[in-house]
Phi, psi and omega in degrees: 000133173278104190256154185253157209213122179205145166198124151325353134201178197254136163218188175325292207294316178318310179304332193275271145010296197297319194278342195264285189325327175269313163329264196340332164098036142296176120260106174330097182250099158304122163268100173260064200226025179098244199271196202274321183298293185289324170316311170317285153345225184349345199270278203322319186321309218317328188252000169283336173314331205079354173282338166254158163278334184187185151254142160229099184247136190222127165247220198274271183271356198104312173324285181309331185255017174258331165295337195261304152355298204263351163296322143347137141295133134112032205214109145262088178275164184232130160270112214198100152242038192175139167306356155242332160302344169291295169307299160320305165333320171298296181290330166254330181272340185058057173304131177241026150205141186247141184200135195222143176289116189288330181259021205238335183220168179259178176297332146300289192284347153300294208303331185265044184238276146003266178333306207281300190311270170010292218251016181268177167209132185320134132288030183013225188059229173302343187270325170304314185290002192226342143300278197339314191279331166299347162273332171324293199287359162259273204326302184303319191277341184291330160327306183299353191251322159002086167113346215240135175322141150320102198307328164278010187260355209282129153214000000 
């Protein structure tokens, strides 16, 4: 699997997370583009593209770059500090991106986060109709941004 990979600073846990994925035998399309806005931002193009198969993104708590992750059209990113919001994220939300606070957990508990996140898999059925209406609301909503800068290009 091609995972896109970002964080906005490098530490122990990040370097750890990068390394058990490629131990797993992904590949790892590293995102480097600065602070948690652009790092999000960029995590998300790689996988709305279809160039990633999925994300792994970490800012400080997580919060700002799983909002900016999700600014992305065609991006669930998941905010995930436990092992059933990791799952459920999956199974029900069909999440294509994990993101996780870097400054908020240790390195057992990313990799088993990780893991659950990995190895869940969407359960379609009623929950595909209710993805389904969340690619609704960015269409319907992309009109609204229609004529006005990008908010996220602002700096």
């Amino acid at each position: 699997m091609n995972v896109a990979f970002g964080t906005d600073e490098h530490t122990a846990l990040t370097d750890a997370v990068r390394a058990e994925l490629e131990r797993r035998g992904h590949t790892v399309i590293a995102v480097d583009d600065g602070q948690w806005v652009e790092v999000g931002r960029a995590v998300g193009k790689v996988v709305a593209s279809g160039r990633g198969d999925t994300g792994v993104l970490f800012c400080w708590t997580g919060t700002g770059a799983s909002i900016a992750a999700n600014k992305v059209p065609g991006v669930r990113a998941a905010l995930c500090a436990d092992l059933y919001t990791a799952r459920m994220s999956r199974e029900h939300n069909d999440a294509n991106v994990l993101v996780l606070g870097g400054r908020l957990m240790g390195a057992d508990m990313a990799s088993d986060i990780l893991q659950a996140w990995l190895e869940t898999d969407f359960a379609a059925g009623r929950h595909a109709r209710r993805v389904a209406k969340i690619a609704d609301v960015e269409v319907r909503h992309a009109g609204d941004r229609a004529g006005r800068p990008d908010q996220m290009d602002r700096r």
